[in-house]
Phi, psi and omega in degrees: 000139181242189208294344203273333188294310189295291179344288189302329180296285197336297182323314185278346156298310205290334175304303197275356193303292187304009153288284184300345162291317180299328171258011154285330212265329191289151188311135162304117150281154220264172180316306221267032208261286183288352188254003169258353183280120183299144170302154171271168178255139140356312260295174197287151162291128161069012162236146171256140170012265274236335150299299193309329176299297229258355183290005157238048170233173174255155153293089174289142204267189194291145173254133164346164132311126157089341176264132153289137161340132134298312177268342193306148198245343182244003167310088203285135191345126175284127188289167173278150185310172174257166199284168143297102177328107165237138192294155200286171201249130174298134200286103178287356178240001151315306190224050153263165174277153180284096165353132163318336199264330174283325174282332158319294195284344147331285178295345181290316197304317202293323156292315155281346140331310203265338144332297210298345185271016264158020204272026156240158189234102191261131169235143195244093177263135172269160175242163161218136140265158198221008178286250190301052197084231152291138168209176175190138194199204202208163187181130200245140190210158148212102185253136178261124185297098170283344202182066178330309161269091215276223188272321189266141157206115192201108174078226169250021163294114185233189157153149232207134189247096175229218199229110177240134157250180190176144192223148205243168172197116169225176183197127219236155177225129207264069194277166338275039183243047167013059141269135223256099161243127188228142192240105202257091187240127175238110171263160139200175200211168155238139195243128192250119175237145190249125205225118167292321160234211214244018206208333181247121170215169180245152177222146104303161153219177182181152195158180185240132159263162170223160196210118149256119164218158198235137185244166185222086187298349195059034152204175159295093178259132172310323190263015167303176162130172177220132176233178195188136191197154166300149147217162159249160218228134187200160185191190182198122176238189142187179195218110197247110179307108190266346187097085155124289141270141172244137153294147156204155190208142174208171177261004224311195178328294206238346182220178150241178230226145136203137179179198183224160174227121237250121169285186162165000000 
């Protein structure tokens, strides 16, 4: 070997001594260093991470903006839609107008309400007769409501039942013997007025009367003289409401009735 050679091994010692000193004096590391250091992970060959996570989920595909999974289990309830507003559906019996026949029965109702308040009547009549040739007289009534709300009520049909008393005075001129019969009657009866409209009505009547009458032949006659009896009393009237006054007409026994009558 020659000198230049030896030279260079010296160099190269003295270069590596204070390595290998430097690596006697450091400390050992102990075992349980290495058995407490977490393993590093794995992953599978030739798969990356991040396939391998997911390889047991489905793909779900994207939900809208503002919309939740269907299926997500952590989701919170979806609310219901809210309703559509729709206008209420009109009431045919709210606003319908009232039929003729419900405004007739109004106005019947309204009229006898106002009757009822009012259910005494005085009537003043003149007579004519027609039985014994001619005749002409007067008559006085005062009739009473027994029973304001009666049977019929159908449409602007009402009626009402009451009890009339009276007293008549007629006086008949007898042809062709210029005799003289005058007739004193005291009655009562009962009268049904059926009011077609709230303003018109029809009655029977019927009933019992006594009766005085004196005939006067204007001589000595077997038939002067004066007599007296029950009879019965019966008509056919009607009566038109003026407010307050009524007209009336009637038909009676032996003669007819016209005149007017007073409510209260």
């Amino acid at each position: 070997m020659s000198p230049r050679s030896h030279s260079l091994l010296a160099a190269s010692l003295l270069a590596v001594l204070p390595a290998i000193a430097s690596a006697q004096e450091a400390p050992a590391v102990p075992e349980t260093a290495e058995a407490t250091a977490p393993p590093a992970a794995t992953p599978d060959a030739g798969v990356p991470s991040n396939q391998n996570d997911s390889s047991n989920e489905v793909a779900q595909p994207a939900s809208p903006p503002g919309e939740v999974p269907v299926n997500d289990p952590e989701a919170p309830p979806a609310r219901p839609a809210a309703p559509t507003p729709t206008a209420p559906l009109p009431d045919p019996e709210a606003h319908a107008e009232p039929t003729a026949t419900e405004t007739r029965s109004a106005a019947a109702d309204a009229a006898a309400d106002e009757r009822n308040q009012s259910p005494g009547m005085l009537s003043v009549m003149g007579k004519v007769g027609f039985v014994y040739s001619s005749g002409l007289g007067a008559s006085l009534r005062y009739r009473h409501t027994i029973v304001p709300d009666g049977w019929l009520r159908k449409g602007n049909v009402r009626d009402e039942l009451g009890f009339e008393g009276g007293v008549d005075y007629m006086s008949y001129t007898i042809d062709p013997y210029d005799w003289t019969l005058s007739l004193v009657e005291v009655y009562g009866s009962v009268t049904w007025n059926v009011w077609l409209t709230e303003k018109f009505a029809v009655y029977p009547r019927a009933g019992l009367g006594y009766g005085v009458a004196s005939l006067d032949t204007g001589g000595a006659t077997p038939l002067v003289g004066s007599y007296s009896g029950i009879y019965g009393v019966g008509g056919l009237g009607a009566l038109y409401d003026l407010g307050g006054v009524r007209l009336r007409i009637e038909i009676a026994n032996r003669d007819l009735n016209v005149g007017a009558a007073m409510t209260f």
